[in-house]
N, C-alpha and C positions, 0 to 999 in steps of 0.2 A: 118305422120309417127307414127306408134306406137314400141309399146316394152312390153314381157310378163316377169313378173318375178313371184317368190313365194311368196304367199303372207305370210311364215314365213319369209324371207329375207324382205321384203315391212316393215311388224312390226316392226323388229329390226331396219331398218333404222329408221322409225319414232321415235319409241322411242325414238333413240339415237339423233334424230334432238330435241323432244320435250326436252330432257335434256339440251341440249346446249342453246335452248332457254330459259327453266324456269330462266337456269345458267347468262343469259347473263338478265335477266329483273332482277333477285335479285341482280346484282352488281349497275345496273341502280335504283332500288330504295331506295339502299343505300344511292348512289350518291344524289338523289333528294332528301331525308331525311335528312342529311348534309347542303344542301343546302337552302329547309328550314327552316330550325331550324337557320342558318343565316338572313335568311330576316326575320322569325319571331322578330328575337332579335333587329333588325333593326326597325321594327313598333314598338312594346314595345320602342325603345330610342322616337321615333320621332311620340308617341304620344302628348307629350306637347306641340309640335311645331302647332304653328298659320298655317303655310302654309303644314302642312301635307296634304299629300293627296296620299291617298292608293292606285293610279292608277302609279302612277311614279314607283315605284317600281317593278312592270313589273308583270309578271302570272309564275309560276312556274308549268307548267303542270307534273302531274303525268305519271312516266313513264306507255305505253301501252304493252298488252301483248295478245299474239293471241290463248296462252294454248289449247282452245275449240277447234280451229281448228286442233292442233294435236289431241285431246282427239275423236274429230268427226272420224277422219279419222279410229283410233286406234279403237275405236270399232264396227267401220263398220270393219275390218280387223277380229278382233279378234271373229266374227261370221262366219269367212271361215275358212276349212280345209288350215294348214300352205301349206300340198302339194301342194292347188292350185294354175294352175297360173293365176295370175291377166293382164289383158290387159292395160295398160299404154298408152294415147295416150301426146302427146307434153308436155301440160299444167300440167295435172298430173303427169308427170314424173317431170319435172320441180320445180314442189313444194313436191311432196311427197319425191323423190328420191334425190333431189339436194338441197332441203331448200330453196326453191328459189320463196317464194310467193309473191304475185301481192300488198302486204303490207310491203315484206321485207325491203325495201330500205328508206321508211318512218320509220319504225321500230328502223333500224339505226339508221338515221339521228336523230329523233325524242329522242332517250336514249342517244346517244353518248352528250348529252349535263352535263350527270349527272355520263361522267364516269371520273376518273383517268387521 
């Protein structure tokens, strides 16, 4: 199944997706900033400690962000006439049009550790 839309309507969606995204990773790396700057303060106490050991303390990974892949999409877009229509087939429509990438649900999962 596919689906045509314009690709000035295509743009705006993504833009508006890549906003929501950049929006939703700079709350996440607040969060993981906060966080941290916690366990930093936590090595700093329990450096003197005999039984320190810097693996207990766990990895605090850096929230992930897929920016590129809206920016890819965005200026493949932004090299067509806005009148054109663009042919959408399942997948595409799925991610460009719905937000809804094959990374999204990792994405999630992966930030919602450093939100609110």
């Amino acid at each position: 199944m596919t689906t045509k839309v314009s690709a000035g309507a295509l743009l705006s969606q993504l833009r508006t997706n890549l906003e929501k995204h950049e929006k939703d990773h700079a709350e996440a790396l607040e969060g993981w900033k906060r966080k941290m700057r916690v366990r930093l303060d936590e090595i700093v106490l329990q450096l003197d400690d005999e039984d320190f050991n810097l693996h207990k303390l766990g990895e605090l990974r850096r929230p992930e962000t897929h920016k590129s892949d809206y920016e890819q999409a965005i200026a493949m877009l932004e090299l067509r006439n806005s009148e054109d229509e663009i042919e959408l087939g399942w997948d595409q429509f799925r991610q460009f049009w719905q937000d809804d990438w094959d990374w999204k649900q990792h994405f999630i999962a992966s930030n919602s550790a450093y939100l609110n």
